[in-house]
N, C-alpha and C positions, 0 to 999 in steps of 0.2 A: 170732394174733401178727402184727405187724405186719411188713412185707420192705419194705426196699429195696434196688434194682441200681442200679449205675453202668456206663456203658458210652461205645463210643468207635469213632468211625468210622476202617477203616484207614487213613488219612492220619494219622491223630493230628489232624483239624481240629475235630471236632465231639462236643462231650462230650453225652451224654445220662443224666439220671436220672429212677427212677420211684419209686413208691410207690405202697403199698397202706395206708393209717391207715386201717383203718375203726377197728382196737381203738383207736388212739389218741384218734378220735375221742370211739369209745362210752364212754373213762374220762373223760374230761370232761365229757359229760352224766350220766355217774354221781355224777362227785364235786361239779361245782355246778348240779346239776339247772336244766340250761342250757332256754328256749324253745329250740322247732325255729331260729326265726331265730340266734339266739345261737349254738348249737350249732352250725350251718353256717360262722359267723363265725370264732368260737374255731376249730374244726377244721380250715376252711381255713388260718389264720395258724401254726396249729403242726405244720401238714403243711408249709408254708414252711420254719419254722425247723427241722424235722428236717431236710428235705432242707438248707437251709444252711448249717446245722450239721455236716453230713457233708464240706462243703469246705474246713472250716480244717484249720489243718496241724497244730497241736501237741496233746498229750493231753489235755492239763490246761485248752484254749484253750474259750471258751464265746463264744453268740451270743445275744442280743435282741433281737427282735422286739418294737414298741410301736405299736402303731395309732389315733391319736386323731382321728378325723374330728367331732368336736362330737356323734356322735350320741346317740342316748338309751341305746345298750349302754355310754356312757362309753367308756374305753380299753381295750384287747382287749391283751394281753401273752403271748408268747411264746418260750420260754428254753429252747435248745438246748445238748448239748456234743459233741464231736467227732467221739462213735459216734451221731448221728442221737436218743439219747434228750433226751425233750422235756415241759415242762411248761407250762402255758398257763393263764390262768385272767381271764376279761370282768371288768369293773367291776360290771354289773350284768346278773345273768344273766336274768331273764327280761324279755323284750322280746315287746311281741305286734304286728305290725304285719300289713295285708293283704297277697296277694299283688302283685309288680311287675306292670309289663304286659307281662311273658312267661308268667304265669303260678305262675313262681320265687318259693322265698322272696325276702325284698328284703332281701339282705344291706347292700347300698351302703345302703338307709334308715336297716339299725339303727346300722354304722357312721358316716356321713356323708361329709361329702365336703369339708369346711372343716377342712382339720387336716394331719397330718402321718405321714409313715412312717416312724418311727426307727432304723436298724440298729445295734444297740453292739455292737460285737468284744472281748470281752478276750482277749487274745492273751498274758494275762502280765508285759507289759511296766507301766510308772509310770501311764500314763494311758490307758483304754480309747479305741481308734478310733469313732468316732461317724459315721455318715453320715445324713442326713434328705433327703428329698424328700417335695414335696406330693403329696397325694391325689389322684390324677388319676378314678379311679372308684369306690372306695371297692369295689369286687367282690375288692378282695384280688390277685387274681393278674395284673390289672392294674397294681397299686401296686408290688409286684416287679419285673413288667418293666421297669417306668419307674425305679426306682430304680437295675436293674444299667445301665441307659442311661446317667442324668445323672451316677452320683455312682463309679461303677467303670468307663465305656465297654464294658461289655464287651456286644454282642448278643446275649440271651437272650430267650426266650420261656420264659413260666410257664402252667401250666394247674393249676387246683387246684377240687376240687370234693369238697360231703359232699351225702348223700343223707338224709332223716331221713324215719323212718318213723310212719303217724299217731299210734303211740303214745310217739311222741318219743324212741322208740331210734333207734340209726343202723343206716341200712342197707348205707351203701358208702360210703367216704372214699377219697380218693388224689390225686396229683399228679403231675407232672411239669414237669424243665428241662431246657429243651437250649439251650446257649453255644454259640458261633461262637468257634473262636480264630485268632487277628491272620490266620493263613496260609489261613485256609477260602477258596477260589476260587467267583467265578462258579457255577460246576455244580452246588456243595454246598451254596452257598444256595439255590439252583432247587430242589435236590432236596428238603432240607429244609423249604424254603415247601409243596411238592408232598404232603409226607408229611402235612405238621400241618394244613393244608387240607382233605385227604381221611380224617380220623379223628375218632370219634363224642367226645364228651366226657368226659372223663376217670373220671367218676364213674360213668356208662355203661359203660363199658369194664372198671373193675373189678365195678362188680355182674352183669356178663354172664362174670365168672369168668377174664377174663384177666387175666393175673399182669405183676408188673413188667417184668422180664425178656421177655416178651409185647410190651408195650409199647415198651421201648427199641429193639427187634429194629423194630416199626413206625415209630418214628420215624428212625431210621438204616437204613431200609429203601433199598438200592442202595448205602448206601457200607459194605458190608462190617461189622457191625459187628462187636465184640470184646467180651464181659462182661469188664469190670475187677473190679469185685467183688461181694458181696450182702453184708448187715448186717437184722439183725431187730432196729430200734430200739425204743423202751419208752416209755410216758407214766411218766417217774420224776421223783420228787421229790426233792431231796436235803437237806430241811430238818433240822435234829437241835439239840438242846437246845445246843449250843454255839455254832451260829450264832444261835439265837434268845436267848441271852444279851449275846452282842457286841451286837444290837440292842438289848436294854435295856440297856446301858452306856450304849449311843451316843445316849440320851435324856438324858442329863449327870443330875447327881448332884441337883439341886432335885426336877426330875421323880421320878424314882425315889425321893424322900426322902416325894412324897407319896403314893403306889402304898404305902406302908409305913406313914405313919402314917394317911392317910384314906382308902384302899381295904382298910388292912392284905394285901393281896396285887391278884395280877393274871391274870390268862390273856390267852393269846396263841394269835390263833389262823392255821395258815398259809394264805396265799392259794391258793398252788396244790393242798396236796392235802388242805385242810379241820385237817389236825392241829391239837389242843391241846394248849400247853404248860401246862401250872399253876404258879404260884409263890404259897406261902406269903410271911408276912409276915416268919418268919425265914427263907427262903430267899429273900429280897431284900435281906435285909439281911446278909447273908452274902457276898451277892455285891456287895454296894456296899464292904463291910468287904475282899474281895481283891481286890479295885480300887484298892482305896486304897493298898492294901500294895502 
């Protein structure tokens, strides 16, 4: 199961979060039987949005994640809600490319690096918050830092890493953010540069068995820290016959007029967790008929 802690140095200056997705990761190479490279992509992006997803404030409030760097994974998507559970799912999941020259899968190849990082907030309100910045490295956890930069000022560091093993399960996934807020002083940035300088890679860190809470205590190692909370978020989907109907409304009535008389029915199938819906040719036309009403 997957953990995540939130924690906070005693000042109140400097928030830290970790994670451990490896299960998150591994249902995503279950359900779109992702390549290694792919899998590392997708898992990084929705080990992001759980953890981002754990900073909004309201219950009901969700977050998107959308990564489109031009590459050959196409657009990578990631959709979070409030408790950290997260559903994710590549344009196109198998991508085979060689190793980069560190030896690493080459996430930034399958991604690319011509394109854009989307963040959407629904918060609830009439029109969802949007923020976009460019791809500055396509490695993913770079694209976060630079987005909490330009488009919220707020100074964060991101670390996000999946491990995959040669038979293309995963072997360790996790992340971490640590923010700086307005009042952090001198010392607490020194110390903080100190901590994330001197600590192995995140993906390292959990496959050698340290736990989130492990990690936060690392990275706020000297200012005291505090566990605020822990949450065991979910790769969940929340798709169900009624929102996959609103979408076939929202095909307007010609569409749907031909799914009935020249497909005589249709399937629908969902992105993030593979389901399919079926609909007969009188179960479209049933629902075209209370639409109308």
């Amino acid at each position: 199961m997957a953990r995540l802690t939130r924690a906070l140095s005693a000042d109140g200056s400097v928030m830290a979060m970790a994670i451990d997705s490896t299960d998150i990761a591994a249902r995503i190479e279950q359900i779109h039987k992702t390549s290694a490279v792919v899998t590392a992509a997708t898992g990084r992006l929705a080990t992001a949005a759980s953890m981002m997803g754990c900073l909004l404030k309201g219950e009901n409030d969700s977050l998107t994640l959308r990564l489109n760097g031009k590459g050959p994974v196409g657009s990578v998507i990631a959709v979070s809600d409030s408790k950290g559970n997260v559903k994710a799912y590549p344009v196109n999941p198998v991508v085979e490319l060689p190793l980069n020259s560190k030896g690493k899968l080459d996430v930034a190849g399958a991604v690319g690096t011509d394109g854009y990082l989307s963040v959407i907030r629904d918060l609830g309100l009439k029109e969802p918050y949007v923020g976009q910045t460019p791809i500055v490295s396509g490695e993913i956890a770079e694209d976060i830092t630079n987005y909490y930069a330009v488009s919220e000022q707020v100074p964060t560091v991101c670390a996000l890493g999946v491990l995959v093993n040669p038979d293309l399960t995963v072997r360790a996934a996790g992340g971490f953010l640590v923010q700086l807020l307005p009042f952090a002083d001198e010392k607490a940035i020194e110390t903080i540069e100190q901590n994330i300088n001197g600590i192995k890679p995140v993906s390292t860190m959990i496959d050698e068995g340290m736990t989130p809470p492990d990690i936060c205590k690392l990275l706020l190692a000297g200012l005291e820290p505090e566990i605020l909370e822990e949450r065991t978020p979910l790769y969940r989907c929340d798709c169900n016959k009624e929102r996959v109907e609103r979408a076939l409304l929202s095909m307007g009535r010609e569409q749907l007029n031909e799914l009935i008389t020249e497909d005589h029915g249709t399937e629908v199938c969902c992105h993030f967790c593979e389901k399919k819906y079926r609909y007969s040719e009188d179960e479209l036309t049933r629902l075209l008929d209370n639409a109308s009403k």
